[in-house]
C-alpha positions in Angstrom: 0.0 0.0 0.0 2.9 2.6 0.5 4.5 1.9 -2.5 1.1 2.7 -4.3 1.3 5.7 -2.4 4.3 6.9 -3.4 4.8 5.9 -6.2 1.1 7.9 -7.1 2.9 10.8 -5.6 5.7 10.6 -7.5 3.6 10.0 -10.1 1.8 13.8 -9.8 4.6 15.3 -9.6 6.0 14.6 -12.3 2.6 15.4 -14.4 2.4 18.6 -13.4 4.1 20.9 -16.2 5.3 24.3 -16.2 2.8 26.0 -18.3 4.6 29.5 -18.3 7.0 27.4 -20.0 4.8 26.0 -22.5 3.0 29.9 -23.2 7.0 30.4 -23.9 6.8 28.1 -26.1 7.3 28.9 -30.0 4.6 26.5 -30.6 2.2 28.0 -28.2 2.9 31.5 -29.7 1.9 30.3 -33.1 -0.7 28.9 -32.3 -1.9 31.9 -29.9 -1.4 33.7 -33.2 -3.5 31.8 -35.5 -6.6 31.4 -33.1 -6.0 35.6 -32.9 -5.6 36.5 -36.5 -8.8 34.8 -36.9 -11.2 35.9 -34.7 -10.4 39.4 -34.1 -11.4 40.4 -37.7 -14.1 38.3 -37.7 -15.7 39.2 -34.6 -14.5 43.5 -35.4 -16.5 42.5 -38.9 -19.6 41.2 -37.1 -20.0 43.6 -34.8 -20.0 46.3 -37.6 -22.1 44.9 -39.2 -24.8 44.0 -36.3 -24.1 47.7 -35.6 -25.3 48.9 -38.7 -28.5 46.6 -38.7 -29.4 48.3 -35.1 -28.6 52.0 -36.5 -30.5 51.4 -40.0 -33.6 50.4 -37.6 -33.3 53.0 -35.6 -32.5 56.0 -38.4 -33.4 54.5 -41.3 -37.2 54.0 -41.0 -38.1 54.5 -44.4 -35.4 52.5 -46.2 -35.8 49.5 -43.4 -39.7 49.3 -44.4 -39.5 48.8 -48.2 -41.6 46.3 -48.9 -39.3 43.4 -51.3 -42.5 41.1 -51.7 -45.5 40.7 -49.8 -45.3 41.9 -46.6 -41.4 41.1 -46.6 -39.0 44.5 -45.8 -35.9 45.5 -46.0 -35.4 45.3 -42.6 -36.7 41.8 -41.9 -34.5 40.5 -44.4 -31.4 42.0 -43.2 -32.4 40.7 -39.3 -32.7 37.2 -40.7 -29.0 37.4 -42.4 -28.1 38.4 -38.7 -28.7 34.6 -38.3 -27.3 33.8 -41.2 -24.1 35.4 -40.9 -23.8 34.1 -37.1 -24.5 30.4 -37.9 -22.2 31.1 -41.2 -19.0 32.6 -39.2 -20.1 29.8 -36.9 -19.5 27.3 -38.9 -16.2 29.0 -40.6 -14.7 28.6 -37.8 -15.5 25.3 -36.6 -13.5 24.9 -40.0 -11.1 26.6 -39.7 -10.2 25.4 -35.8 -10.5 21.9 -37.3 -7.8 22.4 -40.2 -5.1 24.9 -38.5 -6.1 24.9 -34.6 -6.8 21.6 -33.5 -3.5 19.7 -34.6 -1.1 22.9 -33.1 -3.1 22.0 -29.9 -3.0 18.6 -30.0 1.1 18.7 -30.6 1.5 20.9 -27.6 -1.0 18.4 -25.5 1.3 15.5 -26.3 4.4 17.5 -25.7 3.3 18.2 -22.2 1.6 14.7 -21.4 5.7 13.3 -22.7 6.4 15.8 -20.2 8.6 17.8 -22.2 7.3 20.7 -20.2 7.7 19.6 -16.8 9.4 21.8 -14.1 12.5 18.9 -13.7 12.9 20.0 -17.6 12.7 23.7 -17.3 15.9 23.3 -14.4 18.2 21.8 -16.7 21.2 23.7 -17.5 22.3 24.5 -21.2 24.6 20.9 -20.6 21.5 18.4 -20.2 22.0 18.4 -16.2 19.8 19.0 -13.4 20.1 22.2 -11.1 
């Protein structure tokens, strides 16, 4: 029973990585960088254009109230691509985390469970050896 014990000790301690040392990492940058480059235009680009939905029903009465066919308007049509365009960059970037995301993170989640960012690894000297 002690050696369960300590060996499960030993065990999480050694699990436990240094993850300022994997945000360090040139890896983690990249990948910090593609997840950024994506969805700050994206989301700046939505929000313009949910702005300019709200402002053209609040200012533009008349032009949001053109009838297109029946009793369908400018202004319903535009609210219903609101769905559209969330369900759309929705899906874009389910795509797009699939294809570049996914497999940067999954590289830097094996790294760390081989433990090639633990805190014994982070001490060793520019030689190999341990502090």
């Amino acid at each position: 029973m002690a050696n369960d014990a300590s060996r499960d000790a030993t065990a999480a301690s050694a699990a436990h990585p240094d993850f300022q040392l994997v945000q360090a990492s040139e890896e983690f940058r990249e990948l910090r960088k593609s997840h950024r480059s994506f969805v700050f235009p994206i989301a700046g680009a939505f929000l313009l254009w949910y702005f300019l939905y709200v402002l053209l029903a609040d200012y533009a009465h008349d032009f949001m109230s053109i009838k297109l066919f029946g009793n369908i308007t400018v202004g319903l049509v535009l609210g219903l691509l609101q769905f559209v365009s969330t369900f759309g960059i929705t899906a874009w970037y389910v795509h797009h985390a699939n294809k570049n995301l996914d497999p940067a993170a999954e590289a830097i989640r094996g790294e760390i469970e081989q433990h090639d960012f633990d805190g014994a690894a982070s001490r060793r000297d520019a030689d190999g050896s341990a502090r």
